[in-house]
DSSP file (Angstrom, degrees, kcal/mol; ACC not computed):
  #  RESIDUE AA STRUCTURE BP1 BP2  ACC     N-H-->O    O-->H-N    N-H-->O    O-->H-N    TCO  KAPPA ALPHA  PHI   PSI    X-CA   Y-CA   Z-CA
    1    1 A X     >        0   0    0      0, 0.0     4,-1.7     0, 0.0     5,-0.0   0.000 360.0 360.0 360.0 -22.3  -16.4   -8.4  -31.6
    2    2 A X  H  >  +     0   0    0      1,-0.2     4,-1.3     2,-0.2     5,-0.1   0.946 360.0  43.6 -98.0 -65.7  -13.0  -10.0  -32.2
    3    3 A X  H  > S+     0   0    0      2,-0.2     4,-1.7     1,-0.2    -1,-0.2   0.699 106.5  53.1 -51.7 -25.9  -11.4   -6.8  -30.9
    4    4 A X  H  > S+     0   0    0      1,-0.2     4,-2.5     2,-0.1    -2,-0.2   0.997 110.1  50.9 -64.7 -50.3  -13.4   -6.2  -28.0
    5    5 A X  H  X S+     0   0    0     -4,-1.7     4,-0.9     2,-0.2    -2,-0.2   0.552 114.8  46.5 -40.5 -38.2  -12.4  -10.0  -27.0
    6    6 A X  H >X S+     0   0    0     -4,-1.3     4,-2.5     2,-0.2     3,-1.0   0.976 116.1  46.3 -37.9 -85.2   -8.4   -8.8  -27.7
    7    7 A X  H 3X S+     0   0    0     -4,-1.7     4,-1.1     1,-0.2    -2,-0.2   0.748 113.3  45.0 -19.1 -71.0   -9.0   -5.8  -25.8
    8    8 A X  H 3X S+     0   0    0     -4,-2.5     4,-2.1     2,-0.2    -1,-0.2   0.792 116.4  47.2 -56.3 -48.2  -10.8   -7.5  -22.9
    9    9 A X  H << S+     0   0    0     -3,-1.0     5,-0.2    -4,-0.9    -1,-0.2   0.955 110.5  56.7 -59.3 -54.5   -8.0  -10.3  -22.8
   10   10 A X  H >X S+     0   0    0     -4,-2.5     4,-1.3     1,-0.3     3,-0.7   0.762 108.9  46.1 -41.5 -51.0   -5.3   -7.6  -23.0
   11   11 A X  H 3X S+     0   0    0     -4,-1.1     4,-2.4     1,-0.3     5,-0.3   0.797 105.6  49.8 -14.2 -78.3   -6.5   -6.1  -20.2
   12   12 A X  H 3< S+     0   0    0     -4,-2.1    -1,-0.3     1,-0.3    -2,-0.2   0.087 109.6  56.6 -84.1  19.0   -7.1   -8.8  -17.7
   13   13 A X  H <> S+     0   0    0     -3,-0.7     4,-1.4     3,-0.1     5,-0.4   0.567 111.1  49.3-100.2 -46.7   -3.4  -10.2  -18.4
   14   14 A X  H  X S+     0   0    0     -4,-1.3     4,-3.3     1,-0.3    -2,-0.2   0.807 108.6  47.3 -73.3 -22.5   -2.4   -6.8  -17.5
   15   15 A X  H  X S+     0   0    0     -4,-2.4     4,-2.6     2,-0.2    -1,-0.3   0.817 114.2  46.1 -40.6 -50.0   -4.2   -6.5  -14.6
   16   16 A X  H  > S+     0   0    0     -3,-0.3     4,-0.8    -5,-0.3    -2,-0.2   0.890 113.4  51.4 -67.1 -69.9   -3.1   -9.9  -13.1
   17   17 A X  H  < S+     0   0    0     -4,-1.4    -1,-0.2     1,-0.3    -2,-0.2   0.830 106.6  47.0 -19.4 -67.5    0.0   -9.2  -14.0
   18   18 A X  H  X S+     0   0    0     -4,-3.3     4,-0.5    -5,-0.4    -1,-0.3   0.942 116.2  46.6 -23.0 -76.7   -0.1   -6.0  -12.3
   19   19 A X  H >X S+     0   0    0     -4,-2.6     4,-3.1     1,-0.3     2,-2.6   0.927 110.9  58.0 -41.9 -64.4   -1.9   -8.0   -8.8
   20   20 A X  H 3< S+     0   0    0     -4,-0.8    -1,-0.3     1,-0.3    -2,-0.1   0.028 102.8  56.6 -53.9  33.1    1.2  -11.0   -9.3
   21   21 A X  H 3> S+     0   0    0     -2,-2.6     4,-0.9    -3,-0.2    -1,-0.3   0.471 110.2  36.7-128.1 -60.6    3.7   -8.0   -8.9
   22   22 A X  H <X S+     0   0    0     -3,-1.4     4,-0.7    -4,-0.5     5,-0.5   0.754 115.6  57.2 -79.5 -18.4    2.5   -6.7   -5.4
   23   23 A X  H >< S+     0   0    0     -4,-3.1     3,-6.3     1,-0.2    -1,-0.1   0.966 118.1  32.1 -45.2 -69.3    1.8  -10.4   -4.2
   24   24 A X  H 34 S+     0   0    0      1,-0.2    -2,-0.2     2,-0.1    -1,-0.2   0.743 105.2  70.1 -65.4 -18.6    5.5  -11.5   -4.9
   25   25 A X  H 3< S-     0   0    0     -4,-0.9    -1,-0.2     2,-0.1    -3,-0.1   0.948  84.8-156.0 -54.0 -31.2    6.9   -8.3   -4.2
   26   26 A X    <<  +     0   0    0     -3,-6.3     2,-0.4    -4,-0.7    -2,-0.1   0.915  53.0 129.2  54.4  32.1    6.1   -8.8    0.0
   27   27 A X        -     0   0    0     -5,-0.5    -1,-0.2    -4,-0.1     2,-0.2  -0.963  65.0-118.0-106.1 163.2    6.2   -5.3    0.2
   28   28 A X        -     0   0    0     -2,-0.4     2,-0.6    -3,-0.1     0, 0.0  -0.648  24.3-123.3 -73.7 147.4    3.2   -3.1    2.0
   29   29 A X        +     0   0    0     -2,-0.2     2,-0.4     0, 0.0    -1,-0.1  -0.773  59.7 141.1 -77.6 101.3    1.4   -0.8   -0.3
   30   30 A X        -     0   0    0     -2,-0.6     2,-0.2     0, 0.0    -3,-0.0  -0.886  36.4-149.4-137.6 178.5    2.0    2.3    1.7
   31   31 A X        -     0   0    0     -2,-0.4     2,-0.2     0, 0.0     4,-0.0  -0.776  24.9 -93.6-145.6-167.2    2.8    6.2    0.8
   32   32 A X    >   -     0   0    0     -2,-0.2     3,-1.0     1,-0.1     4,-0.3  -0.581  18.4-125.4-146.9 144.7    4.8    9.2    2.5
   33   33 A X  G >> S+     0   0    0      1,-0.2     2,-1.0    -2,-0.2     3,-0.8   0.921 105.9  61.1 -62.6 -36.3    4.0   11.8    4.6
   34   34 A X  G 34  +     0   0    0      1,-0.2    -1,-0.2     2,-0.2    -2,-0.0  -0.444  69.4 100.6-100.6  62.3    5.8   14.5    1.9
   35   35 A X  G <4 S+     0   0    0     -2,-1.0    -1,-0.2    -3,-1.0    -2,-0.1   0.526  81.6  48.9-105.6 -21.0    3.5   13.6   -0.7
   36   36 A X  T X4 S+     0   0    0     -3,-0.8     3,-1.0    -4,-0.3     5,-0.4   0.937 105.6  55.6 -56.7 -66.8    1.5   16.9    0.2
   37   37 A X  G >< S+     0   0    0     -4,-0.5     3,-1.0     1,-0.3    -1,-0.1   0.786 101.1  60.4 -45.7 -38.2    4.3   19.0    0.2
   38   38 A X  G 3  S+     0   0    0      1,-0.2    -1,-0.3     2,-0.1    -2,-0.1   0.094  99.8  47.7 -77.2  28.1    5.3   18.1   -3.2
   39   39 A X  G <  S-     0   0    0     -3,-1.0    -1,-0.2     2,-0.1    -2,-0.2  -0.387 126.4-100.8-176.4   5.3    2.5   19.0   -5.1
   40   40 A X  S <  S+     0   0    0     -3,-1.0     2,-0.3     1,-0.2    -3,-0.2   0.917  79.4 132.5  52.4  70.6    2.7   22.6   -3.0
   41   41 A X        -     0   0    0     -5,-0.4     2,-1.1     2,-0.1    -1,-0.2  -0.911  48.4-148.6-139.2 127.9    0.0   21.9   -0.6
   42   42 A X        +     0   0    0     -2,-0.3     2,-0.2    -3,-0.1    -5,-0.0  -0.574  39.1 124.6-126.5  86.6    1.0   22.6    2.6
   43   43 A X        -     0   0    0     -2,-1.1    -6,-0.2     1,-0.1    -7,-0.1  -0.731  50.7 -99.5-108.6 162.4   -0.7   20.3    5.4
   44   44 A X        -     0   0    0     -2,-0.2     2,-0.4    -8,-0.1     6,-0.1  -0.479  31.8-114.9 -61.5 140.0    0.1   18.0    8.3
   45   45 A X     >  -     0   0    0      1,-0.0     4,-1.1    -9,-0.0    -1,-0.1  -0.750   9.3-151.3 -50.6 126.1    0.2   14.2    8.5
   46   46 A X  T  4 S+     0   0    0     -2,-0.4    -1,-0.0     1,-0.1   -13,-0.0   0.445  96.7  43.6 -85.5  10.6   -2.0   12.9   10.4
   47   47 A X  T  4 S+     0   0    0    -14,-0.0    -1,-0.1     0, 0.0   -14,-0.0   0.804 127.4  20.5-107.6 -29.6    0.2   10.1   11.0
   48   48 A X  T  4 S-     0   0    0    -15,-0.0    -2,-0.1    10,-0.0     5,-0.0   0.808  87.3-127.5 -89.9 -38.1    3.6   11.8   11.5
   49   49 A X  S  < S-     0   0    0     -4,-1.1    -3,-0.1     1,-0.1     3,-0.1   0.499  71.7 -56.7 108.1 -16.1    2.9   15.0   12.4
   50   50 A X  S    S+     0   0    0     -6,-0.1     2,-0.4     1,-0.1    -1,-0.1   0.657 113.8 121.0  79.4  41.9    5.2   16.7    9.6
   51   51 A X    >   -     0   0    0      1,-0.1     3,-1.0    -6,-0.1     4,-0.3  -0.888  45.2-171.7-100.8  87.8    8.1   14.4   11.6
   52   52 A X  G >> S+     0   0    0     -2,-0.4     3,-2.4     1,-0.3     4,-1.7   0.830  84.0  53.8 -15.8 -57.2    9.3   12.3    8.8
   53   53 A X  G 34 S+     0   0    0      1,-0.3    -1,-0.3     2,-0.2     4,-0.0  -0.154  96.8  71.3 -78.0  29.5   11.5   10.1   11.2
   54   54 A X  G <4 S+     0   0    0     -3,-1.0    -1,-0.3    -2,-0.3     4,-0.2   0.390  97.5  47.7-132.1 -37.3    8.2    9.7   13.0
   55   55 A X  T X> S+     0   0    0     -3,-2.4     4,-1.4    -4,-0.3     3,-0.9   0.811 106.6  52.7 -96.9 -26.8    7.0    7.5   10.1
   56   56 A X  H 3X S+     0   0    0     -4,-1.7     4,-1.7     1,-0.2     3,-0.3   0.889 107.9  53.4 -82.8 -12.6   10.0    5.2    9.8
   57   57 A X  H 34 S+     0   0    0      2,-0.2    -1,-0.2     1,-0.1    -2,-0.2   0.419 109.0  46.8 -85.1  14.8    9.7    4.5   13.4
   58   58 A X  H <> S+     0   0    0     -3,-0.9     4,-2.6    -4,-0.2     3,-0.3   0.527 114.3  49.1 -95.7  -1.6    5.9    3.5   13.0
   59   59 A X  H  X S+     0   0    0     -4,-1.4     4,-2.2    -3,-0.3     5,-0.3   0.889 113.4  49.0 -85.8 -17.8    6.9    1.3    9.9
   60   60 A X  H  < S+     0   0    0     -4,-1.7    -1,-0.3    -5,-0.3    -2,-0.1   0.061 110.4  46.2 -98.7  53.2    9.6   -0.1   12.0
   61   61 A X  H >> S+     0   0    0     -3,-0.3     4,-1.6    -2,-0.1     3,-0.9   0.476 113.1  50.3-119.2 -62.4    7.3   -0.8   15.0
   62   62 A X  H 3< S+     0   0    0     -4,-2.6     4,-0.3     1,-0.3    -2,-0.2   0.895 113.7  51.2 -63.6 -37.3    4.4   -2.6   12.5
   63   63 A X  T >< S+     0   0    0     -4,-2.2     3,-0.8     1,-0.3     4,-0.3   0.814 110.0  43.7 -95.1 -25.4    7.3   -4.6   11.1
   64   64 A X  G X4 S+     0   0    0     -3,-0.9     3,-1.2    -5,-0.3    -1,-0.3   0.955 123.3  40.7 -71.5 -45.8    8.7   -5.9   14.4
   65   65 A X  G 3X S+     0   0    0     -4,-1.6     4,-0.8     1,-0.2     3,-0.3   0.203  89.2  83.3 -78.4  10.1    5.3   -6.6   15.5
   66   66 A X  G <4 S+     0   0    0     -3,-0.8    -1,-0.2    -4,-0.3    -3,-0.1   0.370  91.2  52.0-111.9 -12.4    4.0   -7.9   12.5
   67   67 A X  T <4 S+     0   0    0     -3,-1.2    -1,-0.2    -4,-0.3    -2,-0.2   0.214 112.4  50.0-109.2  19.7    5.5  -11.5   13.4
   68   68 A X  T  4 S+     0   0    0     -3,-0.3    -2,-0.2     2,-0.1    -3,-0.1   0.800 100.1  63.1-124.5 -50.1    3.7  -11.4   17.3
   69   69 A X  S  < S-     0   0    0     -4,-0.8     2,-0.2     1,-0.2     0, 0.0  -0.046  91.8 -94.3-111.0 165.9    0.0  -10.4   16.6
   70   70 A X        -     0   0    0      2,-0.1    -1,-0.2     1,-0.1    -2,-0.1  -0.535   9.9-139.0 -94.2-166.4   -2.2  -12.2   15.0
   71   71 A X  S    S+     0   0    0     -2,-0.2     2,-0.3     2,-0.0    -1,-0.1   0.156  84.6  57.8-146.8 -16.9   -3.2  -11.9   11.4
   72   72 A X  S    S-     0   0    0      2,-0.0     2,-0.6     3,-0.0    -2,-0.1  -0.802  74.6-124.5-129.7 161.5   -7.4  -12.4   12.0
   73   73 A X        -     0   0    0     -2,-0.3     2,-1.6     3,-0.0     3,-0.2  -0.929  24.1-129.0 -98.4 134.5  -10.2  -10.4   14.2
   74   74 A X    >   +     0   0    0     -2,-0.6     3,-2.0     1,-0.1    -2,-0.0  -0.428  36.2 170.5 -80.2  68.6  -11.9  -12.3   16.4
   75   75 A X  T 3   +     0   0    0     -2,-1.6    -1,-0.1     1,-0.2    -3,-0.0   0.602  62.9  75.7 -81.5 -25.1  -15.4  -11.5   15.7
   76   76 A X  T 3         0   0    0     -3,-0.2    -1,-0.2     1,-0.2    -2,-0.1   0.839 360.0 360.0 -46.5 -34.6  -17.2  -14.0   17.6
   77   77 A X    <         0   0    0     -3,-2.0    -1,-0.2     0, 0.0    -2,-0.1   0.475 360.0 360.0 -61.3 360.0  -16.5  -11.9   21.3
């Protein structure tokens, strides 16, 4: 039992730990349009299009805009 309890502890530091990484990092969790392509599967983004420079002007549209919108949905309307 003494080891599952180890185990279990072990675990959940490394988890947090993990979580306390992407807080403080302040970056978005995102991933790339040539992550297909590299792994020899050869499909479209459906956000770019297969334009790479397609995706760094949508990150740099959410990032300009990210300090204008708000933050909540209004769910009452």
């Amino acid at each position: 039992m003494t080891v599952f309890l180890l185990t279990f502890f072990v675990l959940l530091l490394i988890v947090a730990g993990m979580a306390l990484g992407v807080i403080f990092s302040n970056k978005p969790i995102k991933g790339s349009c040539g992550g297909l392509g590299a792994v020899g599967i050869d499909s479209e983004c459906e956000i770019c299009g297969g334009n790479p420079n397609k995706c760094e002007e949508e990150q740099g549209k959410q990032q300009s805009d990210s300090g204008t919108k708000d933050q909540f949905y209004d769910a009452s309307r």
